[in-house]
C-alpha positions as CSV (number, residue, x, y, z in Angstrom):
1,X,0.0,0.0,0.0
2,X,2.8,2.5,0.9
3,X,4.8,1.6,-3.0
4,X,1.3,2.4,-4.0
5,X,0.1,6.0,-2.3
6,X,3.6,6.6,-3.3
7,X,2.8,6.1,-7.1
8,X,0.1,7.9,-7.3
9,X,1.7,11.1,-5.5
10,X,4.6,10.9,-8.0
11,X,2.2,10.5,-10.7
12,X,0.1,13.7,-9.4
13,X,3.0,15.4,-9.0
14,X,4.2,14.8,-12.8
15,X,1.0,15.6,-14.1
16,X,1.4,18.8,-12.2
17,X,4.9,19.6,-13.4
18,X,3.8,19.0,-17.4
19,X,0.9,21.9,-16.6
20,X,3.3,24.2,-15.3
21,X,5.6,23.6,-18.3
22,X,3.2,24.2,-20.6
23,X,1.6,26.9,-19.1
24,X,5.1,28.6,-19.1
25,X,5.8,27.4,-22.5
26,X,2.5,28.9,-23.6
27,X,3.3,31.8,-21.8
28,X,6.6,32.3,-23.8
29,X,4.9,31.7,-26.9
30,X,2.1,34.1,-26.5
31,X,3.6,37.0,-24.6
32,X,1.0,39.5,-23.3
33,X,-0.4,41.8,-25.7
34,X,-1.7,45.7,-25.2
35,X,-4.9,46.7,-24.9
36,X,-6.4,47.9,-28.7
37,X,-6.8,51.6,-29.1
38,X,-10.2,51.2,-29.9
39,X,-11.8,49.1,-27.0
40,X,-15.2,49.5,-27.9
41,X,-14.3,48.2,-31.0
42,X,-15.1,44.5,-32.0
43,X,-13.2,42.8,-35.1
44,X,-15.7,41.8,-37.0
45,X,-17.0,38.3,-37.9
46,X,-15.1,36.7,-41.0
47,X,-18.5,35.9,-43.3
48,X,-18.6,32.9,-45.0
49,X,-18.4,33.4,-49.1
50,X,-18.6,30.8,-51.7
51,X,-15.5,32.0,-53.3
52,X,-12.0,31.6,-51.2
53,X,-9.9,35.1,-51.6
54,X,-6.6,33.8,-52.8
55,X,-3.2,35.8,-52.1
56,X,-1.4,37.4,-54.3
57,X,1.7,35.7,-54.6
58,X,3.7,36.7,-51.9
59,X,6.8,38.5,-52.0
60,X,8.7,40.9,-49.2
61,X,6.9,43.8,-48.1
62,X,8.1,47.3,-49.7
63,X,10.3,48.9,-46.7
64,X,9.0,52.4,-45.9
65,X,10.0,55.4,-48.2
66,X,11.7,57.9,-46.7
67,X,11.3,61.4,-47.3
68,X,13.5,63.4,-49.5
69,X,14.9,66.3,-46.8
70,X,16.6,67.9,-49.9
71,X,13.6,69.6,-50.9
72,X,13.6,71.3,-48.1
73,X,16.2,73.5,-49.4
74,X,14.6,74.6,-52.4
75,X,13.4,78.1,-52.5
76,X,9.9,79.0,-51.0
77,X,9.7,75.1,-49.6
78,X,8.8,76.5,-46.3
79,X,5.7,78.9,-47.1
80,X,4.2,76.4,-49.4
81,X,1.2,74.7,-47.6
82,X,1.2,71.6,-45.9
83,X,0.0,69.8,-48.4
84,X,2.5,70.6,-51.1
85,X,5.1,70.4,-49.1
86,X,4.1,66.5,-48.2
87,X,3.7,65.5,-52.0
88,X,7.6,67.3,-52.7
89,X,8.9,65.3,-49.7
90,X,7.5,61.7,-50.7
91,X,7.3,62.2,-55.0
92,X,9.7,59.5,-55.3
93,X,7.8,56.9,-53.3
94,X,5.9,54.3,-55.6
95,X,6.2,51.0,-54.0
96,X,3.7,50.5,-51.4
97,X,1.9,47.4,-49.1
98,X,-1.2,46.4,-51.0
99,X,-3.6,45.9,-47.8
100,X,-6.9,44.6,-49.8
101,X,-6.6,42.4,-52.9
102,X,-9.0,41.0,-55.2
103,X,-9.3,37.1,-55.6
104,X,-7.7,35.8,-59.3
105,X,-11.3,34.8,-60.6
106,X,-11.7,39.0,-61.0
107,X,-10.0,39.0,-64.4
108,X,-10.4,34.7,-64.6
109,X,-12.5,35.4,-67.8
110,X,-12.2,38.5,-70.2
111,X,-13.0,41.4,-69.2
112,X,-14.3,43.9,-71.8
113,X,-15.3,46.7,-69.5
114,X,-13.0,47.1,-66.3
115,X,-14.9,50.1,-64.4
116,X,-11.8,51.2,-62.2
117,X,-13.4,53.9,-59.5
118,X,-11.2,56.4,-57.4
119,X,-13.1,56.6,-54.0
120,X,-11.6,57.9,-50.5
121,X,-12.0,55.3,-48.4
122,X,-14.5,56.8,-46.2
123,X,-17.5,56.6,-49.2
124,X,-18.7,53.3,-48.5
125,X,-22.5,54.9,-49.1
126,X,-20.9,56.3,-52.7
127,X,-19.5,52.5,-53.0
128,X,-22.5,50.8,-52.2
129,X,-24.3,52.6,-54.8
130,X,-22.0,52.5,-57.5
131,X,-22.4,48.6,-56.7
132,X,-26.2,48.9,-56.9
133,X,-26.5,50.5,-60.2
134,X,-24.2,51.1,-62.7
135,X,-21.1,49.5,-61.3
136,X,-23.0,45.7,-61.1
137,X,-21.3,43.1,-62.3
138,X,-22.8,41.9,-65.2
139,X,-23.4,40.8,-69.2
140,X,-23.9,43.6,-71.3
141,X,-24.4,42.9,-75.0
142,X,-22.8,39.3,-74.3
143,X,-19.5,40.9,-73.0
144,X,-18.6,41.2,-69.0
145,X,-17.6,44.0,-66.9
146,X,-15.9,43.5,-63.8
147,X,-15.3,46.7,-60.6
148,X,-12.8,47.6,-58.6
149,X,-12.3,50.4,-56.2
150,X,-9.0,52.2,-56.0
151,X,-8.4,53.4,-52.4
152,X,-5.7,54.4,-49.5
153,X,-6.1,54.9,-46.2
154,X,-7.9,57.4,-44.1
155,X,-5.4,60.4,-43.2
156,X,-6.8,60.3,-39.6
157,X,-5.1,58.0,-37.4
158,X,-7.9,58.2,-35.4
159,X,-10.3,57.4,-38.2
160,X,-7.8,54.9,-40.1
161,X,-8.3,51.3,-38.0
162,X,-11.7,51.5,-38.0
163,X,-12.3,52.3,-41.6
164,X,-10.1,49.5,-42.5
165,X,-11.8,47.5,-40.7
166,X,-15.2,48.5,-43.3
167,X,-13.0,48.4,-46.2
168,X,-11.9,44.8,-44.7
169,X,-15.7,43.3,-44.4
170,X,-16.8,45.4,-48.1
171,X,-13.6,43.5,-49.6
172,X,-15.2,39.9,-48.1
173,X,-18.8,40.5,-49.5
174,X,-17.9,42.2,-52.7
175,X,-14.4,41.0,-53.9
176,X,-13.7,44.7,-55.1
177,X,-11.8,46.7,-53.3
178,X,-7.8,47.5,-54.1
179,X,-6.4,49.0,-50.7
180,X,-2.9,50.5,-50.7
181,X,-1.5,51.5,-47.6
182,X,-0.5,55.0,-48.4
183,X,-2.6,58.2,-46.9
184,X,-5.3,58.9,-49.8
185,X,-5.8,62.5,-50.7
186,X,-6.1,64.4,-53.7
187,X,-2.4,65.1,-54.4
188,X,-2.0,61.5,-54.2
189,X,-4.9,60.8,-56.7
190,X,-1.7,60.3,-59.4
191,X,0.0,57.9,-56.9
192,X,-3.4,55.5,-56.8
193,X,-3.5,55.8,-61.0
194,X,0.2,54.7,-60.8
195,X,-0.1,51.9,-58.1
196,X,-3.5,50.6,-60.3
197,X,-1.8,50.8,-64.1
198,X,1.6,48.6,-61.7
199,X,-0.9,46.2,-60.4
200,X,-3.0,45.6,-63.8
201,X,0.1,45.1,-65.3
202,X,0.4,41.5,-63.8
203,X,-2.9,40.7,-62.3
204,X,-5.6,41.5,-65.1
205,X,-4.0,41.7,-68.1
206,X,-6.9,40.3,-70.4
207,X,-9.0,43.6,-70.0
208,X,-10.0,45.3,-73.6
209,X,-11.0,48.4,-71.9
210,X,-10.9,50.5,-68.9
211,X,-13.1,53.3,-67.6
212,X,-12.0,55.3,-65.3
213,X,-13.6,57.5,-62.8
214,X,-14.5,59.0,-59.3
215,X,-16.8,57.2,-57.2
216,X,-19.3,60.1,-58.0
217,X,-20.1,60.0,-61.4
218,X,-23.2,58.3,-62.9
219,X,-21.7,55.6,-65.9
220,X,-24.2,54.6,-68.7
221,X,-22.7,51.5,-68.9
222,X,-25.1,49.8,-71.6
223,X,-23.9,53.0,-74.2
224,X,-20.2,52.5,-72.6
225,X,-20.3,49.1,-74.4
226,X,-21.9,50.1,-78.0
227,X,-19.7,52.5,-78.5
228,X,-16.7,50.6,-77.1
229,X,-17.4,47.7,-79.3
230,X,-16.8,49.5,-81.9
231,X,-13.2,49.7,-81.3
232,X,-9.9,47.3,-81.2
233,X,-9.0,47.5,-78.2
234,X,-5.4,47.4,-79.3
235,X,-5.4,50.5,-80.8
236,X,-4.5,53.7,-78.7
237,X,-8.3,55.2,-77.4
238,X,-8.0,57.7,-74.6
239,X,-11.9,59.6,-74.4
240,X,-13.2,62.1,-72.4
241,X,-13.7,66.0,-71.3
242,X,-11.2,67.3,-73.7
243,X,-9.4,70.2,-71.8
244,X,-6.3,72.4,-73.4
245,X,-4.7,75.5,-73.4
246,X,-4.7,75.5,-69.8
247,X,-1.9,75.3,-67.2
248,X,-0.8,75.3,-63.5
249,X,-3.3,77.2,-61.2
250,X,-0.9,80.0,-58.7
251,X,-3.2,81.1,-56.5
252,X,-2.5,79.8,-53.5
253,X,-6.3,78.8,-51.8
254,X,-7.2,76.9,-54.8
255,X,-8.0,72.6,-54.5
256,X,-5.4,72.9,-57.7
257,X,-2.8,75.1,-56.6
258,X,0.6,74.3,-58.3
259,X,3.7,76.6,-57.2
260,X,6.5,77.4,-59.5
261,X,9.0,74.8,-57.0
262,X,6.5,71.7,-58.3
263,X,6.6,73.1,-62.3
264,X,8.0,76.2,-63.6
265,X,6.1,75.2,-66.9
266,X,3.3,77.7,-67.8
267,X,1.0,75.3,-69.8
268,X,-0.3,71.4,-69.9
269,X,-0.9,69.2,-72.6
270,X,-4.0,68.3,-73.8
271,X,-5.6,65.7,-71.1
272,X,-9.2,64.7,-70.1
273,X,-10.7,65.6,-67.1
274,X,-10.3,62.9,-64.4
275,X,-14.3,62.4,-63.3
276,X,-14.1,59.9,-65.9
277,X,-12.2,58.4,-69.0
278,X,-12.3,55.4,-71.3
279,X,-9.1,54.2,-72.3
280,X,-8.2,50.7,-74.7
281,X,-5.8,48.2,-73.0
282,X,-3.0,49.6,-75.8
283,X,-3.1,53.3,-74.1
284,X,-3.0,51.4,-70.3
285,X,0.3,49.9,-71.2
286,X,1.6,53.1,-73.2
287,X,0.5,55.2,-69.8
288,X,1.9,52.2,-67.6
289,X,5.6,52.6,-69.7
290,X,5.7,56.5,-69.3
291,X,4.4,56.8,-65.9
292,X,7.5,54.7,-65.3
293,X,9.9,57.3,-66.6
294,X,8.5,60.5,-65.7
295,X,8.2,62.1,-61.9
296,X,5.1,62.3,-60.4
297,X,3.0,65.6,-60.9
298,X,-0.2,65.9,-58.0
299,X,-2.8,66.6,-60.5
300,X,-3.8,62.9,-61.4
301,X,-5.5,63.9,-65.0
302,X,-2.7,66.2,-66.2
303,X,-0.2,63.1,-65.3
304,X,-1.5,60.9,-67.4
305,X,-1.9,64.0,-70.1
306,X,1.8,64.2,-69.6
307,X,2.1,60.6,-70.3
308,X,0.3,60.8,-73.2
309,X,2.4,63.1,-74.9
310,X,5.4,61.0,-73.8
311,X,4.3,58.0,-75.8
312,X,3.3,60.2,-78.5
313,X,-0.6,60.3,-78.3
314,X,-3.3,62.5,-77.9
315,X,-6.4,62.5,-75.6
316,X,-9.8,63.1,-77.6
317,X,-13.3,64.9,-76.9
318,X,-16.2,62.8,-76.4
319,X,-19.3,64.8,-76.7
320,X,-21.2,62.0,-74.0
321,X,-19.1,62.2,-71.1
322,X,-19.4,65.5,-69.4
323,X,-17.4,65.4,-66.1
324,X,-19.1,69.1,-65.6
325,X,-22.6,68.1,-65.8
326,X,-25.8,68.7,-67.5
327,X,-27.2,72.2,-67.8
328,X,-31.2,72.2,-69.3
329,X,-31.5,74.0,-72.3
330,X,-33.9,76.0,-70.7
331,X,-34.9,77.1,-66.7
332,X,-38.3,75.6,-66.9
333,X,-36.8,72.4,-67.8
334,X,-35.1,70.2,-64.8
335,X,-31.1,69.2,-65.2
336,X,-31.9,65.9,-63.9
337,X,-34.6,65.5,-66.5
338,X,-33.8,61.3,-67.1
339,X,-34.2,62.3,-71.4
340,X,-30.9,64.5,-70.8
341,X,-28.8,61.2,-69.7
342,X,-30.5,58.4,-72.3
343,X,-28.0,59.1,-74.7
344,X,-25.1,60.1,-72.0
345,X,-22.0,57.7,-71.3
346,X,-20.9,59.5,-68.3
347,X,-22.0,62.4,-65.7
348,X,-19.8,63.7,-63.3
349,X,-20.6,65.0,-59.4
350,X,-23.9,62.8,-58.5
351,X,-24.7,62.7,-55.0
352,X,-25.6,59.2,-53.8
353,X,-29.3,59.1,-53.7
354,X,-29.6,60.9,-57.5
355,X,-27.3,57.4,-58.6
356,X,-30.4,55.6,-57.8
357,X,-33.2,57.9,-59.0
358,X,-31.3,58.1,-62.2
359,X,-30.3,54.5,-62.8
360,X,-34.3,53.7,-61.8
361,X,-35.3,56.4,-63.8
362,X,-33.3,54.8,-66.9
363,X,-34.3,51.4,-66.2
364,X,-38.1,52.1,-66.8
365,X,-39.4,50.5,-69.8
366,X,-41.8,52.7,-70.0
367,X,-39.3,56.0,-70.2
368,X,-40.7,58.1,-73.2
369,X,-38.5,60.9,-74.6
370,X,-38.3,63.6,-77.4
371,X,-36.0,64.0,-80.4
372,X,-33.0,61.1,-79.9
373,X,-29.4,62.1,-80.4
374,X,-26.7,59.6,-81.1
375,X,-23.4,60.7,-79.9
376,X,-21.7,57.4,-80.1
């Protein structure tokens, strides 16, 4: 009896020497971490989908860019605002962490229509509703189209973890969104274009043709596709709001304010405003080649004017896409008037709740108009 309470202690006691050891051993593997920053803040639930995301394949994260402090010493660097002086210290960077990726079965199939939409990463009601109307993923005219969002991340620290977070879940349900993580604003609008034309280059390659836009314009898609398939899409095609004779703004308050220490040049080329743009996959790689070669300017559409010229093409007017709106012929008449947009391919500066009138008001069999115009 004593050889036998004296097993059973020694076995008691080994059984509580292997939990202390793996307590301690799971203690060394899972060191204590700090409370979130955001307590009240749940992650949320992964949601089952019928389609696994797949990662792109991997390779080793871009090490952070470092600003340029040589700028600093140019003339006038200091009175410049905050703003320009952020886009002259960090022009060089290109290579950024690519947060949100789209699975492979995105461009799987040929795409004839990629709708490519610039949105800030706080619009999710501006996303939602592009995804509801225009921007669905569909058959038109037996050809596909396929939508992704371009965005960065939210310049608010504060703000940043939690919209992540909603571009995280939007990027589970809808399989659209392309997250870089650099801080989106407008003079990094050209930076976004840049990363997008870089990660085309590799991961949808068998697109025919490529509208891009802002997350608030209204895209007749169906016209999009009659007029597009009237063109090879490997011949150079780059339409939209034709602007020219124009160059860098000086004045100081203005959203496009330019100082002489970004360009001393006085004039742009010809380029098309950036609400929205249709372009054939032959001018993607053209841009693609010069973007690679020339410095980043802050004003996205004149870039890729500047690129243009580089490769020795021109952008051309397209009397259907009018990124300045609709004015009514007359001031009993309404600008919203659905007859005005029939005939449209693209509308720029749509709040979210006109996207869905309009698209409705489109649908409607029943939609009876005057005199037709074909403009494509």
């Amino acid at each position: 009896m004593k050889c036998l309470r004296l097993l059973r202690t020694g076995a008691a006691l080994a059984v509580a020497l292997a939990v202390a050891l793996g307590t301690f051993t799971l203690f060394l593997l899972c060191p204590h971490m700090s409370p979130p920053s955001y307590p009240d803040l749940k992650e949320p639930p992964v949601t089952p989908t019928a389609q696994t995301r797949t990662p792109p394949p991997s390779r080793p994260p871009p090490a952070p860019c470092r600003a340029n402090w040589s700028v600093a010493e140019l003339p006038d660097f200091k009175q410049q605002p905050k703003h320009v002086r952020n886009f002259l210290l960090h022009k060089h960077c290109r290579d950024f962490t690519l947060l949100q990726d789209v699975p492979p079965a995105k461009c799987a199939q040929p795409v004839f229509l990629l709708l490519v939409i610039k949105s800030s990463p706080s619009n999710y009601e501006r996303r939602e509703l592009v995804r509801r109307t225009w921007g669905r993923e569909r058959k038109v005219r037996g050809v596909h189209l396929r939508r992704l969002f371009l965005v960065g991340t939210d310049p608010n620290p504060l703000e940043a973890r939690k919209v992540n977070q909603l571009l995280a879940i939007e990027a589970r349900a809808h399989h659209d969104i392309l997250q870089w993580d650099f801080e989106d604003s407008f003079f990094n609008l050209t930076l976004k274009q840049v990363l997008f034309l870089q990660w085309q280059e590799t991961r949808c390659t068998n697109v025919s043709f490529i509208l891009n836009g802002d997350d608030d314009v209204f895209a007749h898609t169906n016209n999009m596709v009659s007029y597009l398939q009237g063109h090879n899409p490997d011949h150079h095609l780059f339409v939209g709001h034709l602007i020219y004779n124009v160059g860098p703004i000086r004045i100081p308050w203005s959203k496009y304010y330019v100082p002489n220490i970004v360009t001393q040049e006085e004039s742009y080329p010809p380029y098309c405003g950036g609400g929205g743009f249709l372009l054939s996959r032959f001018t993607a790689t053209a841009l693609r080649r010069a973007a690679r070669t020339l410095d980043l300017f802050p004003i996205d559409d004149v870039f890729l004017g500047m690129c243009l010229k580089q490769e020795g093409l021109k952008p051309a007017s397209h009397s259907g896409i009018r990124t300045a709106g609709v004015w009514a012929p007359s001031a009993r008449l309404s600008s919203f008037d659905p007859c005005f947009y029939r005939e449209l391919l693209l509308v720029h500066r749509f709040l979210p709740y006109e996207m869905l009138l309009m698209w409705d008001a489109l649908s409607q069999p029943s939609l009876t108009c005057g005199k037709q115009m074909k403009i494509y």
